[in-house]
C-alpha positions in Angstrom: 8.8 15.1 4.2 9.9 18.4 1.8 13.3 17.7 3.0 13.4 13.8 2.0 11.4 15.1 -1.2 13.8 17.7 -1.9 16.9 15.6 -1.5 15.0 12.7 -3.8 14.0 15.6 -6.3 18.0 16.3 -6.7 19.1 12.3 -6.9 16.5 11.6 -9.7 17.0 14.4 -11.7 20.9 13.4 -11.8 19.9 10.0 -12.1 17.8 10.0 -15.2 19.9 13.0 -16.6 22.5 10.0 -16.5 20.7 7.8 -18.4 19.0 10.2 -20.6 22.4 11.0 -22.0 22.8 7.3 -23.7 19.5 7.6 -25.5 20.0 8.8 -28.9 24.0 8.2 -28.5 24.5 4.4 -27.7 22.4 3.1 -30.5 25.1 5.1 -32.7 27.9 3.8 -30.9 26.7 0.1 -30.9 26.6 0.4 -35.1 29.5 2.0 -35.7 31.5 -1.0 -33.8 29.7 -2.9 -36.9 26.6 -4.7 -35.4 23.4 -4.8 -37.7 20.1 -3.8 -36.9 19.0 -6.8 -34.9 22.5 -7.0 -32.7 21.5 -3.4 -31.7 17.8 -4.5 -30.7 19.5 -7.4 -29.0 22.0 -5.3 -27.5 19.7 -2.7 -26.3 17.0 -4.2 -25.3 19.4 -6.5 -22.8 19.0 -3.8 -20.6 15.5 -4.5 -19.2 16.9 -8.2 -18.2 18.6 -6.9 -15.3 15.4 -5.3 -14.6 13.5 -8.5 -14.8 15.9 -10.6 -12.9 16.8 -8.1 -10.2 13.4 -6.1 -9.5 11.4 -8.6 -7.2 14.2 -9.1 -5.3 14.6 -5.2 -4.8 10.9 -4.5 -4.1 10.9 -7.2 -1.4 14.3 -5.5 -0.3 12.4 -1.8 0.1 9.7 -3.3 2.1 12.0 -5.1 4.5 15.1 -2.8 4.6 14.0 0.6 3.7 14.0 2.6 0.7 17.1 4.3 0.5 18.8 0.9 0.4 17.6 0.5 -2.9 17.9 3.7 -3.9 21.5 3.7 -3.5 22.0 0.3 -4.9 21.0 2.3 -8.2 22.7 4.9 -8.3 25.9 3.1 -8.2 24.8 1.1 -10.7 24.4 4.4 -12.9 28.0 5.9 -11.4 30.0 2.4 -13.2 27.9 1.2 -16.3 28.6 3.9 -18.4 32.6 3.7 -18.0 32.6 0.1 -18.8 31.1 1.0 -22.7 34.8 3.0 -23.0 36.3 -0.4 -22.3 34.1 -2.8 -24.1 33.5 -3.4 -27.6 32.5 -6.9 -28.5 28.0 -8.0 -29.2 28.6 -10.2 -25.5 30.0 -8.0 -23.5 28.0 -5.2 -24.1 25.0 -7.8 -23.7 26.7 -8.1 -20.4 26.8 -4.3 -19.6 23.7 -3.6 -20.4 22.1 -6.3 -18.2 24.5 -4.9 -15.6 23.5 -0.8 -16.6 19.4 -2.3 -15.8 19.8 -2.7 -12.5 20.5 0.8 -12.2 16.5 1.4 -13.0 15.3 -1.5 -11.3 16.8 -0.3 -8.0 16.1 3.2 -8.4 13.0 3.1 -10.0 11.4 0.9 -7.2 13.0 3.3 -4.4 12.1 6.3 -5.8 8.1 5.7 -6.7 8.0 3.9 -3.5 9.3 6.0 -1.3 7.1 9.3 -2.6 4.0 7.2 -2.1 5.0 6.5 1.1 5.7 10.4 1.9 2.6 11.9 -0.1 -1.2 11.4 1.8 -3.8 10.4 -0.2 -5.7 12.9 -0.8 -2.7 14.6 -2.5 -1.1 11.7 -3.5 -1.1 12.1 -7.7 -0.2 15.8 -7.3 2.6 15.0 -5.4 4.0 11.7 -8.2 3.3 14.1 -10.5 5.8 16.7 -9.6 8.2 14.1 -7.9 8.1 12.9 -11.2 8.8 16.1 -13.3 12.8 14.1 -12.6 12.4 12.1 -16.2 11.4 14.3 -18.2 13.4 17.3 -17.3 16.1 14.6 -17.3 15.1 13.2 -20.4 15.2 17.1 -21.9 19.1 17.5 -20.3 20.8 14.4 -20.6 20.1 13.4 -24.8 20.8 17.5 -25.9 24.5 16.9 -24.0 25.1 13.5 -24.9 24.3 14.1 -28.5 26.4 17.0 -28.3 29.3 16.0 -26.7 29.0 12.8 -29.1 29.1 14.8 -32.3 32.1 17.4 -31.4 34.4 15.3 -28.3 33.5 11.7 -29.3 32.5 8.9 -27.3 35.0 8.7 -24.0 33.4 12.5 -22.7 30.0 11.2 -23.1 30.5 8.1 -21.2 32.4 10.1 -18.7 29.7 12.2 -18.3 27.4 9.6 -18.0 29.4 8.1 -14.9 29.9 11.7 -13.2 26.5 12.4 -13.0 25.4 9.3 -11.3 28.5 10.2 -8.8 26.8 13.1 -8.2 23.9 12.1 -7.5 24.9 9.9 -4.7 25.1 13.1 -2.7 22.0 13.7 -3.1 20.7 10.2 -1.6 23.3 10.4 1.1 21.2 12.7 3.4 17.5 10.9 2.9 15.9 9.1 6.0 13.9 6.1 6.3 10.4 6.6 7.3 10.5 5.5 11.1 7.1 3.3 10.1 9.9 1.3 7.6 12.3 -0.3 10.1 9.7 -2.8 11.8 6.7 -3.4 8.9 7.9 -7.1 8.2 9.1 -8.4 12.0 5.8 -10.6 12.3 6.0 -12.5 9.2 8.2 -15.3 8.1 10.8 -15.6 4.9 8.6 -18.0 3.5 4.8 -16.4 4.2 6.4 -13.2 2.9 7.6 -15.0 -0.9 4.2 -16.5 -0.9 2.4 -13.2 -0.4 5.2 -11.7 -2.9 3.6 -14.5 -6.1 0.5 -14.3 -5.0 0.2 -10.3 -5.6 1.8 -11.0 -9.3 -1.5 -12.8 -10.4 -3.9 -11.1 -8.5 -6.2 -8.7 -11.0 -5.5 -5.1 -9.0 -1.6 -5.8 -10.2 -2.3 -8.2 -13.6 -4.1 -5.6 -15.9 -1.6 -2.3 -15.1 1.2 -5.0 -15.8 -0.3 -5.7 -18.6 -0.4 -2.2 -19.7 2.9 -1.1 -18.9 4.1 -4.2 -21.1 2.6 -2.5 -23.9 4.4 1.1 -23.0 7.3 -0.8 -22.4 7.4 -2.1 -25.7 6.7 1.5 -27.1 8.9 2.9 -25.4 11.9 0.4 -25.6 11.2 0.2 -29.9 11.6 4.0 -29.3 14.7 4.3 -27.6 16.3 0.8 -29.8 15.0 2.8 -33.0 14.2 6.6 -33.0 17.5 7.9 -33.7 18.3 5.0 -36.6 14.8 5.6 -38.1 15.7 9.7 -37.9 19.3 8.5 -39.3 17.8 6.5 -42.3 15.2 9.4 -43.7 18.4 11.3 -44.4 16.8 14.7 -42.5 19.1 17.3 -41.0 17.8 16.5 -37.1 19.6 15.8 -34.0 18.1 12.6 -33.0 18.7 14.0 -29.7 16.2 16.5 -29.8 13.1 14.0 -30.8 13.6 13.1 -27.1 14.1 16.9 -26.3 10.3 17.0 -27.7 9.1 14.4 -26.0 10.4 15.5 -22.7 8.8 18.8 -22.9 5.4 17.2 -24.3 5.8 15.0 -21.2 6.9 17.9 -18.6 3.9 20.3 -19.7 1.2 18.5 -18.1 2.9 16.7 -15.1 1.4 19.9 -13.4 -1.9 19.3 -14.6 -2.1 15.3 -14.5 -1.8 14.5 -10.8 -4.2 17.1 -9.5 -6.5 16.0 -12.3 -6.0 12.6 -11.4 -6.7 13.7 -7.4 -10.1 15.0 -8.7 -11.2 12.7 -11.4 -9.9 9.4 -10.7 -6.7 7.8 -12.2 -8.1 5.7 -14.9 -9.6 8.3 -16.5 -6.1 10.3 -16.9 -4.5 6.2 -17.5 -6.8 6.3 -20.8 -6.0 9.6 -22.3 -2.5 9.0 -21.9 -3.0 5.3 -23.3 -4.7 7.7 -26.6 -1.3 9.8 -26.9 0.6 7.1 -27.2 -1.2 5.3 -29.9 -1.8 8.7 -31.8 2.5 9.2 -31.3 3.2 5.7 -32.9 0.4 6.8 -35.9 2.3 9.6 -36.6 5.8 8.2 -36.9 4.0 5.7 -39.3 3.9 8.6 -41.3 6.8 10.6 -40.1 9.2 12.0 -43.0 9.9 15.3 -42.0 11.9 17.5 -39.0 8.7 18.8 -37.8 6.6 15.3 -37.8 9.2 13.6 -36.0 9.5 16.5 -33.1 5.8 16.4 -33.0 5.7 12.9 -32.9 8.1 13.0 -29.9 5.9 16.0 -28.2 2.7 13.8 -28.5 4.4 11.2 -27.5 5.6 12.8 -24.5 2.2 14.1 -23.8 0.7 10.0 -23.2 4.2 8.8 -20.8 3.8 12.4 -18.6 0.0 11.6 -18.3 0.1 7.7 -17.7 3.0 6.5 -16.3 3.0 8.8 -13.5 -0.8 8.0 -12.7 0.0 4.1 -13.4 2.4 4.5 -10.4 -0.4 6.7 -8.3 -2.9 4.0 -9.0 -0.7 1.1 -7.7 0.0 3.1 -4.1 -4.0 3.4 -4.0 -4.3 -0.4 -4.6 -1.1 -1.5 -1.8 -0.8 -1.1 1.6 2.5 0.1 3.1 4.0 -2.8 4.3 3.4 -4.7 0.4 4.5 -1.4 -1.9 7.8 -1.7 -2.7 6.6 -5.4 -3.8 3.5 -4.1 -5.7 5.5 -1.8 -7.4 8.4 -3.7 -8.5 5.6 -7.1 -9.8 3.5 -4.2 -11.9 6.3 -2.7 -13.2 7.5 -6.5 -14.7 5.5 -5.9 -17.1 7.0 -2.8 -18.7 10.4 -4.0 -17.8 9.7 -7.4 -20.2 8.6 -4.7 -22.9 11.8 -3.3 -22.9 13.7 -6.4 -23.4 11.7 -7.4 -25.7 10.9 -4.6 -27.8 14.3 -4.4 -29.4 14.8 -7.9 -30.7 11.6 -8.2 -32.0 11.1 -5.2 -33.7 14.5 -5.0 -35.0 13.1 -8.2 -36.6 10.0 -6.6 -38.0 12.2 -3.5 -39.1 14.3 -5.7 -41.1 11.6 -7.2 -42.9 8.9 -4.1 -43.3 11.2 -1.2 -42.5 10.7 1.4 -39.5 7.2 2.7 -40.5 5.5 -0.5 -40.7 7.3 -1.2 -37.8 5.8 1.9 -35.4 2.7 1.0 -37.1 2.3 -2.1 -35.8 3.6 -1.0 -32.2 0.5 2.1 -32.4 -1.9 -1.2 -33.1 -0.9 -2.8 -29.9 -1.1 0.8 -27.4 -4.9 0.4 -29.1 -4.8 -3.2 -28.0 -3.9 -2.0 -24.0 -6.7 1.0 -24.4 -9.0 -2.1 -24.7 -7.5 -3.9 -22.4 -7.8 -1.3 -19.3 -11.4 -0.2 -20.3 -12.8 -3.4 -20.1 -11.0 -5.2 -17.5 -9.1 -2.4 -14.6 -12.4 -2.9 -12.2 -14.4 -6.0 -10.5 -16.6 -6.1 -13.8 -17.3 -4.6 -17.0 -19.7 -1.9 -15.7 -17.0 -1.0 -12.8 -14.1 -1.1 -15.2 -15.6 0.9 -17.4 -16.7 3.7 -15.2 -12.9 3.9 -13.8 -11.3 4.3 -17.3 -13.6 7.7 -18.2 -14.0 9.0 -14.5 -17.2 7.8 -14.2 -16.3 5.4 -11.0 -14.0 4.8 -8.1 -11.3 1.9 -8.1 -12.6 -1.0 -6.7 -9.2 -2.4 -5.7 -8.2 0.5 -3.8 -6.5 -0.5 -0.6 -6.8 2.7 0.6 -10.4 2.1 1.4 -9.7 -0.8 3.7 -6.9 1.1 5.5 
């Protein structure tokens, strides 16, 4: 287990350092080739369609062949993408690339959650996401400094290139990780057919329907963050590194990983789901009202704060609510939901940003994270009373699998 964790530690640091680098960088690129606010939403936000198109198919992939399969599907994926933006230049082909760049999450994503729930026991199980996870935001703290960097005094091609050598890299790092044994036989008793059956069915089934539900919303924060941070930062004409608002947010986000997950082993996940459901409305508030260097970092810090509390527990509370042989498939259905916020995000709110201009804009987003709090108090358990209980700590999850196991 530490030596399949340590390995995984490596590959995902590289991997979202990758990514991470393209940020606040991309969004400038994509304007300066002359494409106006919407074509960059559009352009962006394309991403998260090869993550709708191509996640099912992966999470039904790590339940029958393995993790690692998956896991190195994406970090290929991550190794080409970013040399193709050196070669293309017109809206439809980076459209294209973009769709293509989303599988690199989709894959990765769904290995590498999966595969540490698999590893961790339960009774460690959040402490364990949380510091598997400590890989975005430490990446998310590397790869946007460098990128905006090496954008600013090399130019695009070195940033691209870097892009593409880090996800080289961390193929090395996947090379040496081993397939649970219990992995190579969970599927030989059922049929193609009963097994895409089960695979709808889990999409509409309540333990799987409200945490969708609330990762569309942080999807849709987080993809109007990533379309439009750096041009809102751009457009208050403030001497800032766009770069470093997700430097902030990455260290709000990597100070209480640490904390969450043992929390979270103690307290119950929905209470630690809430709070970080509370940072991210308060983060959206105070871009509302954002026109200075130190708003926006703090902005980005609080901001940081609600994805290093929730997301992590989001993925905790869906390996407490699948069985082994279903995860990969539970996690790639839940996570749908943030994936469609992504792609939609940009277009839409490059609309509303056109129309109301970006502070309106992130106001509006912060009404909808108080939309999900609602949302997951009332409805994460079998009933009101139960629901609510879950979302302060009050109460167990009633659609824990783990009970039944």
């Amino acid at each position: 287990m530490r030596r399949n964790l340590l390995f995984l530690f490596a590959a995902g640091l590289l991997f979202w350092s990758s990514l991470a680098s393209l940020l606040p960088t991309l969004p400038l690129y994509i304007q300066d080739t002359g494409a106006t606010k919407q074509e960059i939403g559009i352009i962006m936000g394309s991403f998260a369609i090869g993550l709708l198109i191509f996640r099912p198919w992966l999470g039904q992939l790590a339940d029958r062949q393995g993790r690692k399969i998956v896991l190195l599907i994406g970090m290929v994926v991550a190794a080409i993408a970013p040399i193709g933006y050196v070669l293309v230049k017109s809206i439809s082909l980076l459209i294209a690339l973009r769709i293509f760049h989303g599988i690199s999450i989709a894959a990765f994503s769904t290995g590498f959650n999966t595969l540490v729930a698999d590893l961790a026991p339960f009774s460690r199980r959040g402490e364990i996401i949380g510091y598997m996870s400590l890989v975005n935001p430490i990446g998310l703290a590397i790869g946007p400094a460098i990128g905006g960097y090496l954008q600013d005094t090399a130019g695009n091609l070195p940033l691209f290139l870097l892009a593409g050598g880090l996800g080289c890299l961390g193929l090395l790092g996947i090379v040496p990780i081993v397939n649970p044994e219990h992995q190579q036989t969970q599927h030989s008793h059922n049929s193609r057919q009963s097994h895409n059956q089960r695979f709808w069915q889990i999409l509409v089934s309540p333990r799987v329907r409200v945490p969708a539900f609330v990762l569309l919303i942080v999807g849709l924060v987080i993809g109007t963050l990533h379309t439009f941070a750096p041009l809102f930062i751009k457009s208050m004409e403030i001497d800032l590194n766009p770069g470093l608002f997700y430097t902030a947010a990455a260290i709000g986000s990597f100070s209480v990983r640490f904390l969450g997950g043992r929390l979270s082993d103690r307290f119950g996940r929905g209470l630690i789901i809430t709070v970080g459901l509370v940072f991210y409305a308060l983060s959206m508030i105070m871009l509302w009202k954002a026109n200075s260097n130190f708003t926006f970092l703090l902005a980005g810090i609080v901001e940081g704060i609600g994805g290093g509390t929730l997301i992590p527990m989001v993925t905790a509370m869906m390996a407490d609510r699948s069985l082994l042989h279903e995860r990969g498939r539970v996690f790639a259905l839940c996570a749908l939901g943030f994936d469609l916020g992504i792609a939609i995000a940009g277009p839409i709110f490059g609309s509303v940003a056109e129309e109301v201009g970006y502070p309106n804009m992130f106001a509006f987003v912060g009404g909808l994270t108080l939309l999900a709090i609602l949302v997951f108090v009332t409805q994460s358990g079998k009933n009101l009373s139960s629901s609510v209980r879950f979302a302060f700590g009050r109460g167990e999850d009633t659609y824990r699998e783990g009970s039944r196991e």
